[in-house]
C-alpha positions in Angstrom: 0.8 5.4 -14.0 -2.1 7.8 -13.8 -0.7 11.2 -14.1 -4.4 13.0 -13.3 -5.0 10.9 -10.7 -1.9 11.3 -8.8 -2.1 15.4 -9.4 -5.4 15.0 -7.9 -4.0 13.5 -4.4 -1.1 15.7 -4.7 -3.7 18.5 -4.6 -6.0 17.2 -1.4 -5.6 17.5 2.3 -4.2 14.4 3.5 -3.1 13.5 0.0 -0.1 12.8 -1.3 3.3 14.9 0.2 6.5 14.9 0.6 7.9 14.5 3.9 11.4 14.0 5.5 11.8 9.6 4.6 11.0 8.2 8.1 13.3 4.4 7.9 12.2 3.7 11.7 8.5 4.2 10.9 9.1 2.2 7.8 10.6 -0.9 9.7 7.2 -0.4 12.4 4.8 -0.5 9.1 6.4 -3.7 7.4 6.4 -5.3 11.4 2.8 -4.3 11.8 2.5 -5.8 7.7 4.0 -9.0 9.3 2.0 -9.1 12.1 -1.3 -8.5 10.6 -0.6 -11.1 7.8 -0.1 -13.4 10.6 -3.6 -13.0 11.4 -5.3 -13.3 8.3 -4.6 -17.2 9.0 -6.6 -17.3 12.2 -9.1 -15.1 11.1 -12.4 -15.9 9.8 -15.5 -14.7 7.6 -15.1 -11.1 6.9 -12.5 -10.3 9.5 -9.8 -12.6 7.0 -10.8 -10.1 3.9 -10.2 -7.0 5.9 -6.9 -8.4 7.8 -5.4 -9.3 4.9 -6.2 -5.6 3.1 -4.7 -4.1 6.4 -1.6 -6.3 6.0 -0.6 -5.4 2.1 -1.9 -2.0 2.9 1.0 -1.7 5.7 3.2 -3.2 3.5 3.0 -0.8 0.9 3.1 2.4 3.3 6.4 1.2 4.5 7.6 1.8 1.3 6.5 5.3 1.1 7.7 6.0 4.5 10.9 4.5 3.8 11.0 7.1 0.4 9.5 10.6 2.7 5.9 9.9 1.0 2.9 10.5 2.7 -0.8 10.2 1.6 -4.3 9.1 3.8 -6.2 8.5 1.3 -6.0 4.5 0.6 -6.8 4.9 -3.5 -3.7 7.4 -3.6 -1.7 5.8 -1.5 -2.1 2.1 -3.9 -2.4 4.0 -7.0 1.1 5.1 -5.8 2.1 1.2 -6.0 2.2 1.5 -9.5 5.7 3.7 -9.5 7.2 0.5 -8.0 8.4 -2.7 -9.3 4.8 -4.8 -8.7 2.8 -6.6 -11.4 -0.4 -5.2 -12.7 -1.9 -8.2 -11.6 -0.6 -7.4 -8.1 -1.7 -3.9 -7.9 -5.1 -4.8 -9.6 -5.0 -7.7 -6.8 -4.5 -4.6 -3.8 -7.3 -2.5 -5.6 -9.7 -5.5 -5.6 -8.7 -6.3 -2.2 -10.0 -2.6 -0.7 -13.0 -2.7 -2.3 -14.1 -5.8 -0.9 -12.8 -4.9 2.0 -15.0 -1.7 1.9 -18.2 -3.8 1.2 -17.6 -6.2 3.7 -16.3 -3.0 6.9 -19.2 -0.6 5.9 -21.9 -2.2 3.9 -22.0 -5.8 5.8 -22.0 -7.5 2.3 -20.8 -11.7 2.4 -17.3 -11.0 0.9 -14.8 -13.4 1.9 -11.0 -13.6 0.9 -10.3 -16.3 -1.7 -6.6 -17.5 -0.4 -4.3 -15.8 1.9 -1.6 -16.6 -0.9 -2.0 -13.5 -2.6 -1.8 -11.0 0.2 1.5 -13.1 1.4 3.2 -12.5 -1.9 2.3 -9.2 -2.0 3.8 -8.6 1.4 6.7 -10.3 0.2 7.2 -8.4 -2.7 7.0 -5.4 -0.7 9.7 -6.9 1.2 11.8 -7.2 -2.0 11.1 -3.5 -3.4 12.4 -2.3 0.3 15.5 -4.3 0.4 16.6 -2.9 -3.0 15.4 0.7 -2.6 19.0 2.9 -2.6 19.1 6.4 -1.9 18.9 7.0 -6.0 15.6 5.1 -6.5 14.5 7.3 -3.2 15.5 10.2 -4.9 13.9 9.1 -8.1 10.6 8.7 -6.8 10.5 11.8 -4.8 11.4 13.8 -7.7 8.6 12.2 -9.7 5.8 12.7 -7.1 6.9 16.6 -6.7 7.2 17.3 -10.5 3.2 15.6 -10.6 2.5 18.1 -7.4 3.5 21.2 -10.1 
C-alpha cells in the first residue's frame, strides 16, 4: 500500500474521508456494478472498454460505502483497493482498465477491452470482499485510512 499516496487523497478536496458507512448506498453501487457489467456484453468498440471500467469501478465504491469511505478522485479511490483482499494482478488489471478508459473517453484513441472475463471476476470478487466484511474488518479499515489522514 502506498502510504504517500493515500496521505495525499486524504489531504485533497473530494479525496479520501471518512463518512458515516452508508450499507443502502452500498447495495445501489454493487446493483448499478451488476447492471453496468451487464452491458459491457452488448456494447461495442470503445463504449465495451469504458462500460466495463464503470462496472469494476462501482463495484469497488460499494465496498467503501459499505466501510463509511468516501473519495472522487478515481486513482484514490482504486489505490484504496489495495487495503482489501484482491490480487495485484487484479488491482494492476483496474489501474490499466482507467487508463484506457481515459484514452479512449477524452483523447478518442482505438482502445478496445480484451475480454469481459476480467472485469466479471473483478466484480465478483468484490462481491466476495462485501459478503465477508464484519463490523471488525470495517473498523479496521477506517482506523487505517484516519491514522494515514494524521
Amino acid at each position: 500500500m502506498n502510504k504517500n499516496k493515500l496521505y495525499w487523497c486524504c489531504k485533497q478536496r473530494k479525496g479520501i474521508e471518512i463518512i458515516e458507512p452508508k450499507t443502502h448506498l452500498s447495495g445501489s453501487y454493487m446493483k448499478e456494478a451488476d447492471e453496468t457489467l451487464e452491458n459491457v456484453f452488448t456494447a461495442t468498440g470503445k463504449w465495451k472498454l469504458i462500460t466495463a471500467y464503470y462496472a469494476c469501478y462501482n463495484a469497488l465504491y460499494s465496498l467503501l460505502m459499505k466501510c463509511g469511505i468516501k473519495c472522487e478522485i478515481h486513482d484514490c479511490t482504486i489505490e484504496l483497493a489495495e487495503m482489501f483482499d484482491f490480487s495485484n494482478e487484479q488491482i494492476k488489471y483496474v489501474r490499466h482498465l482507467k487508463d484506457k478508459r481515459i484514452q479512449a473517453q477524452y483523447y478518442l484513441k482505438d482502445m478496445t477491452l480484451n475480454s469481459e472475463d476480467e472485469g466479471k471476476d473483478f466484480v465478483l470478487k468484490c462481491k466476495e470482499i462485501l459478503s465477508n466484511l464484519d463490523t471488525d474488518k470495517i473498523k479496521e479499515k477506517r482506523s487505517a485510512i484516519q491514522e494515514l489522514a494524521k
